[in-house]
C-alpha positions in Angstrom: -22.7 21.6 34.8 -22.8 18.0 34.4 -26.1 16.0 35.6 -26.0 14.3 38.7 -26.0 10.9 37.4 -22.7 11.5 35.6 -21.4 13.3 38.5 -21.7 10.1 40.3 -20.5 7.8 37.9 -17.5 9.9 37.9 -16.9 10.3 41.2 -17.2 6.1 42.1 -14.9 5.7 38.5 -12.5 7.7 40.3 -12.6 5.5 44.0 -12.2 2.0 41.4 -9.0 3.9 39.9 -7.4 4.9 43.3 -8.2 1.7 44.3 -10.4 2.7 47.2 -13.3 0.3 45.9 -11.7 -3.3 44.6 -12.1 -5.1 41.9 -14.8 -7.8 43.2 -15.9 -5.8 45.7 -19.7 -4.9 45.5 -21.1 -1.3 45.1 -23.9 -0.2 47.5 -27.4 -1.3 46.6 -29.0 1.7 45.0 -31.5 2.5 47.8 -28.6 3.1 50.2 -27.3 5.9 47.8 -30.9 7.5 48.0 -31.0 7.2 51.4 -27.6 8.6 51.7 -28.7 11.7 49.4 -27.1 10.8 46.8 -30.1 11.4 44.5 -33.0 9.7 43.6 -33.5 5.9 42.2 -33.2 6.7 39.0 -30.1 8.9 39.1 -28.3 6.3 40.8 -29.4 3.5 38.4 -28.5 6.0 35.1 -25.0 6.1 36.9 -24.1 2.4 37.9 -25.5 1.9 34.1 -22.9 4.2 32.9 -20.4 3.0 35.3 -21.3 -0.6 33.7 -21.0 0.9 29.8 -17.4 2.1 30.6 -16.4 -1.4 32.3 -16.0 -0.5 35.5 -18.8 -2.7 36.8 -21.1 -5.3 35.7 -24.4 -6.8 37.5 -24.2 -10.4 39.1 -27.3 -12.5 40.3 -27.0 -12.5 44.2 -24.1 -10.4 44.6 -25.5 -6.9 42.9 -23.2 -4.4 41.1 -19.4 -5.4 41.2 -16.3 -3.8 40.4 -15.0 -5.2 37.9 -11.4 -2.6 38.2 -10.7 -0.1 35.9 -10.4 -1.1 32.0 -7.5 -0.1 30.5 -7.4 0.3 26.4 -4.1 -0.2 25.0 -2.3 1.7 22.8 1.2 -0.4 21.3 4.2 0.8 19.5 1.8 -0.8 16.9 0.6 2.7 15.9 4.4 3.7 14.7 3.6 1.0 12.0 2.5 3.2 9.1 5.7 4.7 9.5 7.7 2.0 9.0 5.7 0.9 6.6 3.8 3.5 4.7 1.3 0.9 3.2 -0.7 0.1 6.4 -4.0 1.1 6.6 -4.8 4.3 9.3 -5.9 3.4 12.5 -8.1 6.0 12.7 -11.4 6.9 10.7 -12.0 10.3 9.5 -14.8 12.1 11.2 -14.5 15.2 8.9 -13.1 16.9 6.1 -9.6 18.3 5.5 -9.4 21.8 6.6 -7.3 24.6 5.7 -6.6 26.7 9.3 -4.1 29.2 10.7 -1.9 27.1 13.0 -2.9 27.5 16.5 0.2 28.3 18.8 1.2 25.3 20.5 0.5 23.2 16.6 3.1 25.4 15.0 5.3 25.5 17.8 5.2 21.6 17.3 6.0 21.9 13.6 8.2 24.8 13.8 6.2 27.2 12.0 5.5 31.1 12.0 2.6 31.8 14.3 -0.6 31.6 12.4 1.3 29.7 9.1 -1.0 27.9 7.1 -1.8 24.5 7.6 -4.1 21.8 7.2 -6.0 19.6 9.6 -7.6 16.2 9.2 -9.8 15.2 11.8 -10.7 11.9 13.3 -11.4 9.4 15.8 -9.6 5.8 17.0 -11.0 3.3 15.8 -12.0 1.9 19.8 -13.8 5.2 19.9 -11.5 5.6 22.9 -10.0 8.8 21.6 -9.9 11.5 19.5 -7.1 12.2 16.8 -6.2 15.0 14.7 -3.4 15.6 11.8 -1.8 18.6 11.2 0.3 19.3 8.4 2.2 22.5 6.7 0.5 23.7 3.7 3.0 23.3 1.0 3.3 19.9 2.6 -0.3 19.1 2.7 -0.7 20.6 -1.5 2.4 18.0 -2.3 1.1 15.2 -1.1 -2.7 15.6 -1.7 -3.7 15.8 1.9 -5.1 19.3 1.6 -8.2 17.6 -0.1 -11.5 18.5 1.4 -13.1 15.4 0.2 -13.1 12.6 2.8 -10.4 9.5 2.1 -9.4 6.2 4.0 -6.3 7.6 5.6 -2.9 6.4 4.1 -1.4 9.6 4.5 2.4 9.1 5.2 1.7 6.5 2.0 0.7 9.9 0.2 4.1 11.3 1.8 6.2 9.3 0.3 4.5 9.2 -2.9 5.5 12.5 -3.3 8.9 12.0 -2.4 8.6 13.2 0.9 9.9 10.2 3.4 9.6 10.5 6.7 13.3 9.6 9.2 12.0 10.1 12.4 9.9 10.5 15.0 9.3 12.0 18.6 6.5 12.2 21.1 5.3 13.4 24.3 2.9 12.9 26.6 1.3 15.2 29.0 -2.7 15.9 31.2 -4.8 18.6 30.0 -8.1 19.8 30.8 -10.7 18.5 28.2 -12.1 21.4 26.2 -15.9 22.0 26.0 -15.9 19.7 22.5 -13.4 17.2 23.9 -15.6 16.5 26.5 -18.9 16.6 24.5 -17.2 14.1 21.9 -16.1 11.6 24.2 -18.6 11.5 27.2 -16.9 13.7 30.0 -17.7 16.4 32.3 -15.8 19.8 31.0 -13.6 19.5 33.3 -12.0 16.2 33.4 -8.3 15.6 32.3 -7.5 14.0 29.4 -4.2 12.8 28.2 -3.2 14.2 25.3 0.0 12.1 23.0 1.9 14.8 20.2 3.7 12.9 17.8 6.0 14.7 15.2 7.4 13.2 12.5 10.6 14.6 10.7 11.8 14.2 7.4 15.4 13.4 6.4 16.3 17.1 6.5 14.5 17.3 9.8 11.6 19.5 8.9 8.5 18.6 10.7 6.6 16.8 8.0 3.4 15.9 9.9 1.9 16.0 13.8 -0.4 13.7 15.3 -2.6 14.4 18.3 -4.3 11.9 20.4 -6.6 13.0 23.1 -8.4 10.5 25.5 -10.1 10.2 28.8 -7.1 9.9 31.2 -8.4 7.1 32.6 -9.5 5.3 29.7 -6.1 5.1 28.0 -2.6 2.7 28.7 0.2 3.7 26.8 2.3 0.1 26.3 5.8 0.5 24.9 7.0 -2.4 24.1 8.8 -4.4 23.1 11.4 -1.7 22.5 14.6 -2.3 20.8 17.5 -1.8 22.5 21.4 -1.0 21.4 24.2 -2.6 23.4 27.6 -0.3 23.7 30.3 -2.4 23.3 33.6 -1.5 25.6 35.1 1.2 23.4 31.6 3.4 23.0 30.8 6.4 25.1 27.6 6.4 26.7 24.6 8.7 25.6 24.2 12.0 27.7 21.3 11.3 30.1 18.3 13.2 29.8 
């Protein structure tokens, strides 16, 4: 069970993102919240200090705690970068070492693998701290390519891909809300049960083999996902448009 304080900072984080409390209005002075039961003085000062630490509010002489809305961390097509061009740096650091794993059943679903192949994880963390990000790879992939070492690197690993002649075509992702797991929760400051989103990207080889996934898991309301710009294709007159989805 979370502690009150957070409970509290949760619950007046979720009235600035439904837009029940806007930005530049003021929260209530902390003894109203004690008076109002919502625990004592310091509970409620641990919380608007928490609520300040994730940018929802910050403290103003004369006016007391205001909202400042909720902040929004992007993340841009920037992250398709490495890629296109296998030489940029991650933008991640590694939290751990490689490890060798049976696939769980939704990350060999994902690379189209037998249930319980062997693969290889690399875990890490965004570089904002915002999220949480994990690759997985096939084994024989992972052996090829050197990413099945259990010493720690700097990343580059689609530039190890291609080194070893294994170039990655494509890419697709999706997007769904889950229910933060206990360590989820524990690594990035939320109550067990609060939803984060979680972003699947698979990337394919020219063949079409799932080369390599990438999970990204953050605070729902933490995260902006920013597409653009996007390219875009105009048919001319004699083309047949796409099927739609």
């Amino acid at each position: 069970m979370a502690p009150k304080w957070r409970e509290l900072a949760e619950r007046l984080a979720e009235e600035i993102r439904n837009g029940s409390r806007q930005p530049g209005s003021t929260l209530p002075h902390i003894p109203e919240l004690v008076a109002a039961g919502e625990g004592s003085t310091a509970t409620v000062h641990r919380a608007y200090k928490e609520l300040a630490s994730w940018g929802y509010v910050t403290s103003r002489r004369g006016r007391g705690t205001v909202v400042l809305g909720a902040p929004l961390p992007r993340v841009t097509l920037n992250r398709y970068e490495p890629i296109l061009n296998p030489s940029t740096p991650a933008s991640w650091e590694r939290t751990a070492a490689a490890e060798f794993l049976d696939a769980p059943a939704d990350v060999a679903e994902l690379l189209t693998l037998p249930a319980a192949a062997p693969v290889v994880r690399r875990p890490g963390r965004d570089t904002s701290r915002a999220a949480l990000v994990e690759e997985w790879y096939p084994l024989d992939v992972a052996q090829a390519s050197g990413l099945g070492r259990t010493e720690q690197d700097e990343g580059g690993a689609l530039a190890s891909l291609v080194a070893a002649g294994i170039f990655p075509a494509q890419a697709e992702e999706s997007v769904s809300v889950e229910t933060a797991t206990a360590d989820q929760a524990a690594q990035l400051g939320l109550s067990p049960s609060s939803s984060v989103l979680q972003i699947d990207r698979v990337t394919r080889d020219e063949a079409g083999r799932a080369i390599e996934l990438v999970r990204l898991v953050a605070a729902s309301h933490r995260l902006r996902l920013v597409y653009a710009p996007l390219p875009l294709q105009v048919r001319g007159d004699h083309e047949e448009p796409s099927p739609s989805l």
